[in-house]
SERO-4910 file (N, C-alpha, C, O; in steps of 0.05 Angstrom, whole numbers):
BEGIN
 pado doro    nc1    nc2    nc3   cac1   cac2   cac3    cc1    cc2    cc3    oc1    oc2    oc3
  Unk    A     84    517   3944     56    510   3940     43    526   3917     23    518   3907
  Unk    A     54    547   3909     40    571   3891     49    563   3874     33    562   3855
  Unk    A     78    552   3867     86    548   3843     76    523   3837     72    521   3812
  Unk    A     68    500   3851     50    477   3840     25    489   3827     18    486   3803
  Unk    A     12    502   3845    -11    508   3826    -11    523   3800    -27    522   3782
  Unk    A     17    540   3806     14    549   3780     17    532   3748      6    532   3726
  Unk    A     43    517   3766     45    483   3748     19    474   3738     10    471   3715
  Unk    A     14    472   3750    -15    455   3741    -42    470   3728    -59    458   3714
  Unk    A    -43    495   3734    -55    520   3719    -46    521   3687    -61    521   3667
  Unk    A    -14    521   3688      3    526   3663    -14    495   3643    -26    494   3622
  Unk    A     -7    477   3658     -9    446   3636    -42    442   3638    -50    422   3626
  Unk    A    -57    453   3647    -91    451   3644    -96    479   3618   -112    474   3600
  Unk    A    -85    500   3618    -82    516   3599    -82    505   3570    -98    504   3551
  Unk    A    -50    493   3574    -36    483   3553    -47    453   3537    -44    446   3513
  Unk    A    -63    437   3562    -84    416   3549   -111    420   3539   -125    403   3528
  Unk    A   -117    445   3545   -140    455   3537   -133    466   3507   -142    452   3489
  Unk    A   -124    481   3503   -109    487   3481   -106    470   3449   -111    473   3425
  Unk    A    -93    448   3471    -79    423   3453   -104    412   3447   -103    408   3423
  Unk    A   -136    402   3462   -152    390   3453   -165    413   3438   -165    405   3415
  Unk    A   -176    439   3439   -184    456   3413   -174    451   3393   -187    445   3373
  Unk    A   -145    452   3392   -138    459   3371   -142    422   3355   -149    423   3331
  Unk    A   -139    403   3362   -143    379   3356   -171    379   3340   -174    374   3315
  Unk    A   -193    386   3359   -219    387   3349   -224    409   3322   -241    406   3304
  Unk    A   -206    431   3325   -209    444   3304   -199    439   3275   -207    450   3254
  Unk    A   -177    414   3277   -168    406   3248   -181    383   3240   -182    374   3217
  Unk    A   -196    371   3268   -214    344   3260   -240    356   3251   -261    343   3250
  Unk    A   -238    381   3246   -278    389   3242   -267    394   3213   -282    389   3194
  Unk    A   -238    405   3210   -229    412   3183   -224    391   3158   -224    393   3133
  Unk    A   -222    372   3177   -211    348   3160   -238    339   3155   -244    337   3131
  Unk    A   -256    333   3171   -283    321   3160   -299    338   3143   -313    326   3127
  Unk    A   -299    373   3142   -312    373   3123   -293    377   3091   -306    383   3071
  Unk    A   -268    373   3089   -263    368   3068   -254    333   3052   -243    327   3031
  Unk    A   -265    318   3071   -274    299   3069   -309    293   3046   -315    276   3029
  Unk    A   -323    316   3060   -348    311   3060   -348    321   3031   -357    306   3014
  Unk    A   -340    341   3025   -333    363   2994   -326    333   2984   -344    316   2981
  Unk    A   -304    329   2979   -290    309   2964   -316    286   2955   -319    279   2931
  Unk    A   -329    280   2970   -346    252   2965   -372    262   2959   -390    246   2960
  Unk    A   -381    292   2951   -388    306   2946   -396    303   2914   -417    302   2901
  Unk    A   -367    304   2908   -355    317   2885   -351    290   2867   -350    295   2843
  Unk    A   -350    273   2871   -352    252   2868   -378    229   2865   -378    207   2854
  Unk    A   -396    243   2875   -429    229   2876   -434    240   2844   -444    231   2823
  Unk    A   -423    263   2852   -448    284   2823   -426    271   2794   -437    272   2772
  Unk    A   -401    261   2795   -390    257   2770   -399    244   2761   -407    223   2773
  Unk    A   -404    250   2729   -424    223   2714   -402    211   2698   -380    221   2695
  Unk    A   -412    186   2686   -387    166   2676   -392    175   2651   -408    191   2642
  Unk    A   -369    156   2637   -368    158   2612   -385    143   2593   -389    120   2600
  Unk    A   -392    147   2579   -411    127   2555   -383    108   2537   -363    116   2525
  Unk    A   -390     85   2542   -370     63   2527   -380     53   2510   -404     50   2511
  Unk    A   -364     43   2481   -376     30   2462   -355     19   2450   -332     29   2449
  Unk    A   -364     -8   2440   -341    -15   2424   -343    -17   2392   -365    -24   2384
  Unk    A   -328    -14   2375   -335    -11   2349   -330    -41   2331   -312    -56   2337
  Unk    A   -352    -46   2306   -358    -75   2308   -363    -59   2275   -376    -39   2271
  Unk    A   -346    -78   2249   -347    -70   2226   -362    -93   2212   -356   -116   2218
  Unk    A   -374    -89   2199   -398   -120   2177   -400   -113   2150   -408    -91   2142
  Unk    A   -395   -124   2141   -394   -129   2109   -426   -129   2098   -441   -137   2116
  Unk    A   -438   -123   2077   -462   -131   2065   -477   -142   2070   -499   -130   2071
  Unk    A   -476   -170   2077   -478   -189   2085   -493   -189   2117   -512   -203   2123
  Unk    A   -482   -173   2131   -480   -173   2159   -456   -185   2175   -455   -185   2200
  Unk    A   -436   -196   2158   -416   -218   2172   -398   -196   2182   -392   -175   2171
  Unk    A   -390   -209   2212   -371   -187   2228   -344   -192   2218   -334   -214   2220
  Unk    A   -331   -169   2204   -303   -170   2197   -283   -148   2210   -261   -139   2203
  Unk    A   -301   -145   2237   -284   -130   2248   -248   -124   2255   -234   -105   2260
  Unk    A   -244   -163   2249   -215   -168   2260   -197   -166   2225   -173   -165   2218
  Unk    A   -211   -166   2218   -191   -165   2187   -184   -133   2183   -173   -124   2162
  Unk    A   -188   -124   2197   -172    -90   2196   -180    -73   2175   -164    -57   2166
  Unk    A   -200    -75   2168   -216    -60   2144   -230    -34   2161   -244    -32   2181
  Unk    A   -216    -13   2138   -227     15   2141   -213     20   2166   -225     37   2181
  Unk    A   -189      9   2176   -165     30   2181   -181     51   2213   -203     48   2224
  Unk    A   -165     64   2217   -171     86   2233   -195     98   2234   -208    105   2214
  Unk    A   -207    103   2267   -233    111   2259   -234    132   2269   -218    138   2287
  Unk    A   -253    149   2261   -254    182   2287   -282    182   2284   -295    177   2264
  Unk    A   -291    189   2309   -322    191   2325   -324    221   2327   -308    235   2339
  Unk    A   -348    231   2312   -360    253   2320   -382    246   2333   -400    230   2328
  Unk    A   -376    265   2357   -395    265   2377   -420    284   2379   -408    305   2373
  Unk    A   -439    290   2383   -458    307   2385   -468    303   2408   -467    281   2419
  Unk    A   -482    330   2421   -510    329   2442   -536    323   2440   -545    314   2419
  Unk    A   -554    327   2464   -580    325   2450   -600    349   2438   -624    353   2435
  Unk    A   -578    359   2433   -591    389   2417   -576    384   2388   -582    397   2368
  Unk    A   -556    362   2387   -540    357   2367   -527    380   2349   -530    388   2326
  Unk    A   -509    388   2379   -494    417   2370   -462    396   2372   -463    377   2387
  Unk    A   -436    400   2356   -420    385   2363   -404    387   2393   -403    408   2405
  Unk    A   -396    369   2401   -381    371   2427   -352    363   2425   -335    371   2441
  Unk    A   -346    347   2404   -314    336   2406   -313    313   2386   -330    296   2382
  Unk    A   -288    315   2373   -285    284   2361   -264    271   2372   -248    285   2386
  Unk    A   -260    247   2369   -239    238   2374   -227    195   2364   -240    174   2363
  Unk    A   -201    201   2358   -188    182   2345   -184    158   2352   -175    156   2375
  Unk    A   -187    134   2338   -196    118   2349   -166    100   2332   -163    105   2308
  Unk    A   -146     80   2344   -135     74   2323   -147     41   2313   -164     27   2325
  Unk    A   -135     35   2293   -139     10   2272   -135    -12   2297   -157    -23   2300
  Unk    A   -115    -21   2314   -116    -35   2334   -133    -42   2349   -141    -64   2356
  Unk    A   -138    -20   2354   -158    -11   2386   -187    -29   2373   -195    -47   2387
  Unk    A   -199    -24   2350   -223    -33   2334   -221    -56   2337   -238    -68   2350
  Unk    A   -193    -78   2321   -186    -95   2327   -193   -119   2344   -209   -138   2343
  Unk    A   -172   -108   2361   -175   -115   2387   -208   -121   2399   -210   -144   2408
  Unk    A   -232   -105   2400   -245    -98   2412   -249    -84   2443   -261    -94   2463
  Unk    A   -234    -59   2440   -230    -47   2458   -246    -24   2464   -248     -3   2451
  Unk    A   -263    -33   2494   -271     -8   2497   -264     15   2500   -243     19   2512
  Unk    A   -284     39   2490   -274     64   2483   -289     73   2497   -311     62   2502
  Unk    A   -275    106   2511   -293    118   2527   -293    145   2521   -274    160   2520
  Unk    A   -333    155   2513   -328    184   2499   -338    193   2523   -356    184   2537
  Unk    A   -323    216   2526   -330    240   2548   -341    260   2541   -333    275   2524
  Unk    A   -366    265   2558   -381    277   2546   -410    287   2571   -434    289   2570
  Unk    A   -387    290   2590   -393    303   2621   -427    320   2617   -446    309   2630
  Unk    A   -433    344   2601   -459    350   2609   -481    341   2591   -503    351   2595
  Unk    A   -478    324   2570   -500    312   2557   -506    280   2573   -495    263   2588
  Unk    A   -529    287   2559   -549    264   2578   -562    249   2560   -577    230   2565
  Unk    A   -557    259   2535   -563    244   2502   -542    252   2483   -541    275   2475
  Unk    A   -526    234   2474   -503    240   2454   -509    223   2427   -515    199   2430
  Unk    A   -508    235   2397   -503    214   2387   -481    223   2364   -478    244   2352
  Unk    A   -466    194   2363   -435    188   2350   -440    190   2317   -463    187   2308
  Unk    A   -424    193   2305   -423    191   2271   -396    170   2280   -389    167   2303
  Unk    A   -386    158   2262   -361    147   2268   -359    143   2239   -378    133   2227
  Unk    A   -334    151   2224   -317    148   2201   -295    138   2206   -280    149   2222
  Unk    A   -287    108   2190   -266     94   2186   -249     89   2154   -259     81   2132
  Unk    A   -225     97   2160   -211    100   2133   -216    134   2127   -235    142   2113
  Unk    A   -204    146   2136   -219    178   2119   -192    184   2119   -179    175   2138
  Unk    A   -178    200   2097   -153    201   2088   -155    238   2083   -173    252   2074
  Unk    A   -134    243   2092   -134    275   2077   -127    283   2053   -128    306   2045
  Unk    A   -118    260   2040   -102    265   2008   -127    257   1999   -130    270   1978
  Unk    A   -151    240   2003   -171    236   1989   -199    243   1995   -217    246   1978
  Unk    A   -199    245   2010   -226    265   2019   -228    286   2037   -213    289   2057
  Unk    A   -249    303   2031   -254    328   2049   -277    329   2071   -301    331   2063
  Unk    A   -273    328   2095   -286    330   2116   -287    356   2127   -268    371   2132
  Unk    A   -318    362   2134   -324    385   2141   -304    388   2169   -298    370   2186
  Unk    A   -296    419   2167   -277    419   2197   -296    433   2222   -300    458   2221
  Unk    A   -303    419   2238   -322    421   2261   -321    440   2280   -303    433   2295
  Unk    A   -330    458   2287   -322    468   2312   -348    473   2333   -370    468   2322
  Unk    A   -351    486   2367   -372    478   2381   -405    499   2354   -429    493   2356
  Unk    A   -395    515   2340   -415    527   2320   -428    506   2307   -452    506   2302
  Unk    A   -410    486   2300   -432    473   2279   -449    450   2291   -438    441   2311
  Unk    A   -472    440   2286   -488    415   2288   -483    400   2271   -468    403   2251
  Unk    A   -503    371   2282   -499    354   2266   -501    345   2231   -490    327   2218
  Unk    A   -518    365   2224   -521    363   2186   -496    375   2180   -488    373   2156
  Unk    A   -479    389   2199   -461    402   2174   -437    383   2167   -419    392   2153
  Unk    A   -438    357   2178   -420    338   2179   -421    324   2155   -441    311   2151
  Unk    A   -397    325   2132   -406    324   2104   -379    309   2100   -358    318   2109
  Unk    A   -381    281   2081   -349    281   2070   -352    277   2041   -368    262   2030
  Unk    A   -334    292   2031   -334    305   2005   -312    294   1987   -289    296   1996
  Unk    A   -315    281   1959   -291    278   1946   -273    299   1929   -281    315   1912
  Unk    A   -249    297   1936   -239    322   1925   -236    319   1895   -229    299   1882
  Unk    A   -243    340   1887   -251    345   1849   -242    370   1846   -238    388   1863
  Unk    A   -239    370   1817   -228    400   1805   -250    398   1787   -261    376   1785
  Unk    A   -258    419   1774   -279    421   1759   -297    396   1750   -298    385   1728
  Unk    A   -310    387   1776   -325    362   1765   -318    333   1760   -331    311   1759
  Unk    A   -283    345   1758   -266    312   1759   -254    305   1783   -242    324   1792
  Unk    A   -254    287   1796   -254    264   1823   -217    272   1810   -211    270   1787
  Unk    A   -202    278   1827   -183    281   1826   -159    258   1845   -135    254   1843
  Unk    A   -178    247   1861   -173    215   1877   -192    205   1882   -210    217   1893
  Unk    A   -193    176   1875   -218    162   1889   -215    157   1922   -193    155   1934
  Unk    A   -244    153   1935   -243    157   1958   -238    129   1967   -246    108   1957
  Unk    A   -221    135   1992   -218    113   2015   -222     85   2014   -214     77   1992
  Unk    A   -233     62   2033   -252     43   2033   -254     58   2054   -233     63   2067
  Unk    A   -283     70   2064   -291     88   2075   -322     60   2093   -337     43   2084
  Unk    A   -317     68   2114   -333     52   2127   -358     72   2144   -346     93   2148
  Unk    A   -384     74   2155   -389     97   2167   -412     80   2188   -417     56   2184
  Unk    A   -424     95   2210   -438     93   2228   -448    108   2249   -431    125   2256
  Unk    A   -477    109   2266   -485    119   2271   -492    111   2301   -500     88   2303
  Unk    A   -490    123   2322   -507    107   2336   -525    129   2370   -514    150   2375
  Unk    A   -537    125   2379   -557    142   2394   -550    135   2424   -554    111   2429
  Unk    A   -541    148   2444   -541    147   2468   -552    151   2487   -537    167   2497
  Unk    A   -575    149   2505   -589    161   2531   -579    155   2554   -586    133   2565
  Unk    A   -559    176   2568   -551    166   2601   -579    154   2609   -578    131   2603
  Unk    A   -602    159   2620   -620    154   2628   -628    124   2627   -638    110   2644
  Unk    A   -620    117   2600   -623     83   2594   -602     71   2586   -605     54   2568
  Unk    A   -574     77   2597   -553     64   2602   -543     58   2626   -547     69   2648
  Unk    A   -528     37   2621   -516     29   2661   -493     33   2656   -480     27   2635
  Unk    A   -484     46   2682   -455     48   2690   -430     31   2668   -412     39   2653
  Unk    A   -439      6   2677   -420    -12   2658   -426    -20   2634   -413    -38   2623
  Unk    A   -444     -8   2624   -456    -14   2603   -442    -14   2573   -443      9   2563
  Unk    A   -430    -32   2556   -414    -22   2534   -436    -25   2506   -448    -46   2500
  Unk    A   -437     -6   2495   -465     -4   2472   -439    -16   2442   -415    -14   2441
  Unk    A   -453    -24   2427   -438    -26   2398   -448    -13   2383   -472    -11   2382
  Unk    A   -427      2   2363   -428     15   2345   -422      5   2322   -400      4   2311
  Unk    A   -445     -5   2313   -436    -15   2284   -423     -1   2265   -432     21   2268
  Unk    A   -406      0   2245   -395     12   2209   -404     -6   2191   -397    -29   2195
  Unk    A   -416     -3   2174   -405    -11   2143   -395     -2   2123   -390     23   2124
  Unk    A   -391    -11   2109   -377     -2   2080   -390     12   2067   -412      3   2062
  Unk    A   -381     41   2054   -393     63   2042   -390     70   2016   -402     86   2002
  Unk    A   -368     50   2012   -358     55   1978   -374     24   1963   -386      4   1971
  Unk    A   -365     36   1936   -374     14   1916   -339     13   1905   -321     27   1912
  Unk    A   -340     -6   1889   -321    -20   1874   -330    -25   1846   -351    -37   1844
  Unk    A   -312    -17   1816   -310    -27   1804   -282    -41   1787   -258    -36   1787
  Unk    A   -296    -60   1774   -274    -69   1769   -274    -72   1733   -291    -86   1724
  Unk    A   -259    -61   1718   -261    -60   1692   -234    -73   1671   -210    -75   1677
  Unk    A   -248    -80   1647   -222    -86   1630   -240    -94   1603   -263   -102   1603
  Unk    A   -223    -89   1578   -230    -97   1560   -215   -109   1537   -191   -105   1534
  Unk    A   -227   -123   1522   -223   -153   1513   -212   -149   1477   -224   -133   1462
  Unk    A   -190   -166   1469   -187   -165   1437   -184   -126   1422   -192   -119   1400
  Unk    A   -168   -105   1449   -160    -90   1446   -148    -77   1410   -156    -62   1393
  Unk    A   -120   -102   1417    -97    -94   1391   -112   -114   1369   -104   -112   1346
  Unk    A   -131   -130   1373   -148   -137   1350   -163   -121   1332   -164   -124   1308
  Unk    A   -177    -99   1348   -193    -78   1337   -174    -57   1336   -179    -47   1315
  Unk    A   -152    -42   1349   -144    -19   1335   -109    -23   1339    -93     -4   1339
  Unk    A   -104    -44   1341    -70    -44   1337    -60    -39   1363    -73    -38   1385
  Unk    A    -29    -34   1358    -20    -43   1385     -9    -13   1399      0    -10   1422
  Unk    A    -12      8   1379    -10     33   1393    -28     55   1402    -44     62   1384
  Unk    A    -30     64   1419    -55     85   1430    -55     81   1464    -50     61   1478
  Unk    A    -64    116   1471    -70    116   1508   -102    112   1511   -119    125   1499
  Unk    A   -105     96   1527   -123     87   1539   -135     99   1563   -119    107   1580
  Unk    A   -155    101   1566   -173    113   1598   -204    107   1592   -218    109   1572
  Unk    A   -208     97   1622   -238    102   1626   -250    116   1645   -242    117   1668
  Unk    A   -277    133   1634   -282    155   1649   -315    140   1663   -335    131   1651
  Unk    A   -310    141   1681   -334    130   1701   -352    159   1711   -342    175   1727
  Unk    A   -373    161   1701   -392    186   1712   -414    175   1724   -433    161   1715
  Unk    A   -408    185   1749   -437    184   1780   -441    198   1787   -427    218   1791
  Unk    A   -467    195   1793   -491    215   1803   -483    223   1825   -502    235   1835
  Unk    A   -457    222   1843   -461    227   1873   -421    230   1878   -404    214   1870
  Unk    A   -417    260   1895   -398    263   1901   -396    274   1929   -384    294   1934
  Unk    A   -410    260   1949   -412    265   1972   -426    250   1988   -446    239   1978
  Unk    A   -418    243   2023   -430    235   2037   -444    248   2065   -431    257   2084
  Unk    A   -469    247   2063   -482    268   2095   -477    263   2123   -455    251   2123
  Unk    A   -485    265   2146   -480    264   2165   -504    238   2162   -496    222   2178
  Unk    A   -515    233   2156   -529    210   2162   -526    185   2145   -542    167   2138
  Unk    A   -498    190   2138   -491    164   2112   -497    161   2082   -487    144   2067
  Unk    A   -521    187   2074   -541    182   2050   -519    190   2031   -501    204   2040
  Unk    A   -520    183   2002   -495    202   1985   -521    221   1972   -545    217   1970
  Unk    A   -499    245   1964   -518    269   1954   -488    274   1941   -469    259   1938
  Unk    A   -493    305   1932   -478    324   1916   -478    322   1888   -502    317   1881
  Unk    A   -465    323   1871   -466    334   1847   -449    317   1822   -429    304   1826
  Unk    A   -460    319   1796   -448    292   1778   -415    299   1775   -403    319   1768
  Unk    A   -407    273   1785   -374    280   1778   -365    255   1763   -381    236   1760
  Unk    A   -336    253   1752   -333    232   1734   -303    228   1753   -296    245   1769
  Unk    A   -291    205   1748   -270    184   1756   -248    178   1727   -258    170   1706
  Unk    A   -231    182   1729   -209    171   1707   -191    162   1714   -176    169   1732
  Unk    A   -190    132   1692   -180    104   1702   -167    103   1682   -179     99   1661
  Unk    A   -136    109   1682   -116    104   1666   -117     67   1664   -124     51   1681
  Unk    A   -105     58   1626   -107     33   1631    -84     25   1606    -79     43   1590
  Unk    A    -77      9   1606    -60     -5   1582    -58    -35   1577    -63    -54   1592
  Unk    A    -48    -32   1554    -52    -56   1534    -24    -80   1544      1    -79   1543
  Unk    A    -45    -99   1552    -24   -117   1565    -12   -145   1544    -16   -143   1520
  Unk    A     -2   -163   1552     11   -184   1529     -8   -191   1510     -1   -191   1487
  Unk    A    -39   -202   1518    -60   -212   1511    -65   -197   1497    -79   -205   1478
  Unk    A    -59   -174   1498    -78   -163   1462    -97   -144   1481   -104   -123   1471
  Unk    A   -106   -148   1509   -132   -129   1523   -118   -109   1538    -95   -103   1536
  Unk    A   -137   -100   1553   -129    -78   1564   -128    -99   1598   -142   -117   1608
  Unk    A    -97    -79   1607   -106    -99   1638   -122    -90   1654   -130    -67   1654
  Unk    A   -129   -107   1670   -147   -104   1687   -148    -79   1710   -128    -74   1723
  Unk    A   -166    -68   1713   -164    -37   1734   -190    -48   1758   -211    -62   1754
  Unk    A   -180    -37   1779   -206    -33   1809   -204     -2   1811   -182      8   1808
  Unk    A   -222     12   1815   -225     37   1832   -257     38   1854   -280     27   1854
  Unk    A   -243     55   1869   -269     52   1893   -281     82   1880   -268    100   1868
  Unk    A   -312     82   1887   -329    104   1876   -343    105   1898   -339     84   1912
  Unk    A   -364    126   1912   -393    130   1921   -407    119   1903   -402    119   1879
  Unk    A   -431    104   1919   -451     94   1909   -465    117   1892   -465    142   1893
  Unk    A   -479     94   1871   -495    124   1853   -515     96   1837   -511     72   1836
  Unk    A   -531    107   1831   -558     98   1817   -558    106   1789   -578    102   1776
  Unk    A   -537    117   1780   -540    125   1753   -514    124   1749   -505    147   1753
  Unk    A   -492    106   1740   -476    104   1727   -460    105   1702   -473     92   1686
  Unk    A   -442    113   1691   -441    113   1662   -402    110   1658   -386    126   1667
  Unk    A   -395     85   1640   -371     78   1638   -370     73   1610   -383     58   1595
  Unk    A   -348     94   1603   -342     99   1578   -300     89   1576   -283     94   1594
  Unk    A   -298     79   1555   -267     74   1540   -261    100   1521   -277    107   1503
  Unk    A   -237    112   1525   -227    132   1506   -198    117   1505   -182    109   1523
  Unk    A   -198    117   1470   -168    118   1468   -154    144   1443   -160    152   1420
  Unk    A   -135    151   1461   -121    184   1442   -145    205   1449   -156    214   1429
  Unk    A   -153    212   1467   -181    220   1481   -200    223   1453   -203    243   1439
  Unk    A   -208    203   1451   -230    196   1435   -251    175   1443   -240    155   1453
  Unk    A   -270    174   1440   -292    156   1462   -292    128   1437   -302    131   1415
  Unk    A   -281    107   1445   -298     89   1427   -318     66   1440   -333     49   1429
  Unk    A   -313     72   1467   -341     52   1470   -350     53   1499   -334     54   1517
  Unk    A   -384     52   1503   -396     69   1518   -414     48   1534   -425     33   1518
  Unk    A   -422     43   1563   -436     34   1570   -464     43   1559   -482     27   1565
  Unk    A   -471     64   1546   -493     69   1546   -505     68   1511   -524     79   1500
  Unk    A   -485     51   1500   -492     36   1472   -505      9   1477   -510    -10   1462
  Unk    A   -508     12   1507   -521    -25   1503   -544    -26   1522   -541    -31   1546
  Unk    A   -572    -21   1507   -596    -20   1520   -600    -33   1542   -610    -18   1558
  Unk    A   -598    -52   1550   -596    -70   1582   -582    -55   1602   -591    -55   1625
  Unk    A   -564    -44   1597   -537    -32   1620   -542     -7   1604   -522     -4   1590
  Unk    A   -557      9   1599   -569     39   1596   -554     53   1616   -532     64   1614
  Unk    A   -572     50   1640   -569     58   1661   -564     41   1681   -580     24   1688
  Unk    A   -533     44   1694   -521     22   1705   -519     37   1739   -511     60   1741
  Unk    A   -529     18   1771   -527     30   1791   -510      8   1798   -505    -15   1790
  Unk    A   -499     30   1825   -475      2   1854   -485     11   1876   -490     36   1875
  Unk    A   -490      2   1892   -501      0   1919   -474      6   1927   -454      0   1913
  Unk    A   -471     19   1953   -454     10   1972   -444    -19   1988   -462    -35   1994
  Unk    A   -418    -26   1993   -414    -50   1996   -419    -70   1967   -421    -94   1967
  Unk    A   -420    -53   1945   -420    -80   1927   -391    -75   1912   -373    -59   1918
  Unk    A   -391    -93   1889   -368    -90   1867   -389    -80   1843   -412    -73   1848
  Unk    A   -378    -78   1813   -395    -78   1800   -365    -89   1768   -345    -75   1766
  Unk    A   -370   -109   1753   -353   -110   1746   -361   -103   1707   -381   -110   1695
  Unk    A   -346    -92   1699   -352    -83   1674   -331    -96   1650   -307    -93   1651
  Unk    A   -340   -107   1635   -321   -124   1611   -322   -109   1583   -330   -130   1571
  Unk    A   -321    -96   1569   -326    -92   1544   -309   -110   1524   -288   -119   1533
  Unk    A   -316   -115   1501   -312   -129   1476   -293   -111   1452   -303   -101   1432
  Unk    A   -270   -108   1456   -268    -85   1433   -266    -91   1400   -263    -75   1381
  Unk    A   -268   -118   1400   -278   -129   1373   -305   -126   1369   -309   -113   1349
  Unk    A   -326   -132   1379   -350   -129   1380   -371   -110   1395   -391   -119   1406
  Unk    A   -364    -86   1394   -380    -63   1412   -408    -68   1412   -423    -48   1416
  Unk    A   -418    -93   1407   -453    -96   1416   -450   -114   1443   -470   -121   1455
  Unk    A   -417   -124   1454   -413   -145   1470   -409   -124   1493   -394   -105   1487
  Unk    A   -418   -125   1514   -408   -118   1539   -418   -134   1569   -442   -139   1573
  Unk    A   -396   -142   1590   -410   -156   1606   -413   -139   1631   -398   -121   1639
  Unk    A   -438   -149   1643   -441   -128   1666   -448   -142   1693   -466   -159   1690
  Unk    A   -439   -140   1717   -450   -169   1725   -440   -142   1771   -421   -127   1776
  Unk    A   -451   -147   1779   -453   -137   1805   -451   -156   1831   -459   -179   1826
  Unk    A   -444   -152   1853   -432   -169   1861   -427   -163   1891   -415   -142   1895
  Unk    A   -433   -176   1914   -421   -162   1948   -394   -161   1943   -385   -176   1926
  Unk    A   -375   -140   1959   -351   -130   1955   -337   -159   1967   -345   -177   1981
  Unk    A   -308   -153   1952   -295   -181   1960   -307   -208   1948   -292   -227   1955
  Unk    A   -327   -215   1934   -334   -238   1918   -319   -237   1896   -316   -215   1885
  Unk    A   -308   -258   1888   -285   -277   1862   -304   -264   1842   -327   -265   1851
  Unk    A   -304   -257   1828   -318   -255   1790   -308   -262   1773   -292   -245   1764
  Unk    A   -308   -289   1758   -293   -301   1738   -313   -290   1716   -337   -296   1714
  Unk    A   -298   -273   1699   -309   -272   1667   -300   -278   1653   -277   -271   1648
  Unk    A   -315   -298   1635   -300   -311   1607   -303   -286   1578   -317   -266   1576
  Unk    A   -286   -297   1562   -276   -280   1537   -302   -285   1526   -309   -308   1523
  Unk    A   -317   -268   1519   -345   -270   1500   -338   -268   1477   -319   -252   1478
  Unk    A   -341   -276   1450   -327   -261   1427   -352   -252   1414   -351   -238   1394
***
């Protein structure tokens, strides 16, 4: 009889036990339950955007693969930097959304550069010290001379407020085109000085740099456009990409000697290119009072006839 009760003493012990200890991993398990979903309320999402490239014009040429690779600098709303990051030529393509992370700002805004090359231009190198003005891309020059022309360089800007974004919200970031284009050649060459001599043209603009806010600034630098004398007697035809500039000046040297100057011909004095344009330049080398000058949205046909 003693040993029943003790039986039954022993397994009322041992079920008492068994339900503590039950209740004690179920109080454990709910509050790391509760942490977890916790932790999870307070995470804020990502800001999405997709990137959308337009020509002059406004026409979306996003899918024709222009201006290449893009990288997004990101800023806060103190517009101290927070991170960049790489975007590839596909992904743009495509139209794929992109997601910048950017966990404790609650206002971010993007720079985004497409086409930026390290053999041809210099981009300020970022770190959490710098803000947004110090974000600069620069053409590389040796004393004043453009030592490569830059990129087809595309750029954009755009402003974020968590506050007036939704969850799913994907914002567009527009680019356009940042460079100008010219396109040069000149006419009845070996007519005016025969069929031997080196050829170059020296292109001088007002502007060897671009800001964090797209504007060009910096300092007068010049461009040299090797060229030669093709079957026709002219010089063949040359493109180089430049920064926009408002004050242009395109000069011919041959055996570095200048013989003929955009700025011998009162109309085209002072010659500018917008960004996104072409600008196409003809000179006459039989007749140095002849020069044609004619401007143009990038990518438009320019047929010039032989003026004599």
């Amino acid at each position: 009889m003693k040993a029943n009760n003790f039986t039954k003493g022993f397994l009322a012990i041992a079920t008492l036990s068994t339900l503590l200890a039950f209740t004690s991993c179920s109080s454990d398990s709910s509050d790391s339950n509760f942490t977890s979903t916790e932790v999870v309320a307070t995470q804020q999402a990502d800001f999405t955007v997709k990137i959308k490239a337009v020509d002059k014009a406004g026409k979306d040429i996003t899918t024709y693969g222009e201006g290449n690779d893009v990288t997004l600098y990101i800023f806060d709303e103190k517009y101290d930097f927070i991170a960049s990051q790489n975007i590839t030529k596909a992904a743009v393509m495509n139209g794929q959304k992109i997601q910048i992370h950017a966990q404790n700002a609650n206002r971010i805004t993007v720079v985004a550069w497409a086409g930026l090359s390290n053999n041809k231009e210099e981009v300020s190198s970022l770190t959490k010290a710098n803000i947004l003005s110090d974000l600069r891309v620069q053409l590389k020059q040796n004393n004043g001379q453009v030592t490569t022309p830059p990129s087809d360089l595309f750029y954009g800007q755009l402003t974020l407020d968590r506050t007036q974004t939704k969850a799913d919200q994907v914002n567009t970031l527009v680019v356009e085109r940042k460079v100008a284009q010219f396109t040069l050649a000149t006419l009845n060459v070996t007519e005016a000085y025969g069929t031997t001599g080196d050829y170059y043209y020296k292109i001088t603009s007002a502007s060897s740099a671009i800001d964090y806010n797209g504007n060009v600034t910096g300092s007068v630098v010049s461009y040299i456009v090797p060229t030669s004398v093709n079957e026709n007697g002219n010089l063949a035809k040359e493109q180089i990409s430049i920064f926009p500039s408002d004050d242009v000046t395109v000069e011919l040297y041959r055996n570095d000697q200048l013989i003929l100057s955009s700025k011998n011909f009162q109309k085209t004095e002072k010659m500018a290119v917008n960004e996104g344009e072409q600008a196409v330049v003809y000179f006459n080398a039989a007749n140095a009072n002849k020069i044609t000058y004619h401007v143009a949205n990038f990518g438009t046909v320019v047929n010039i006839v032989n003026v004599a």
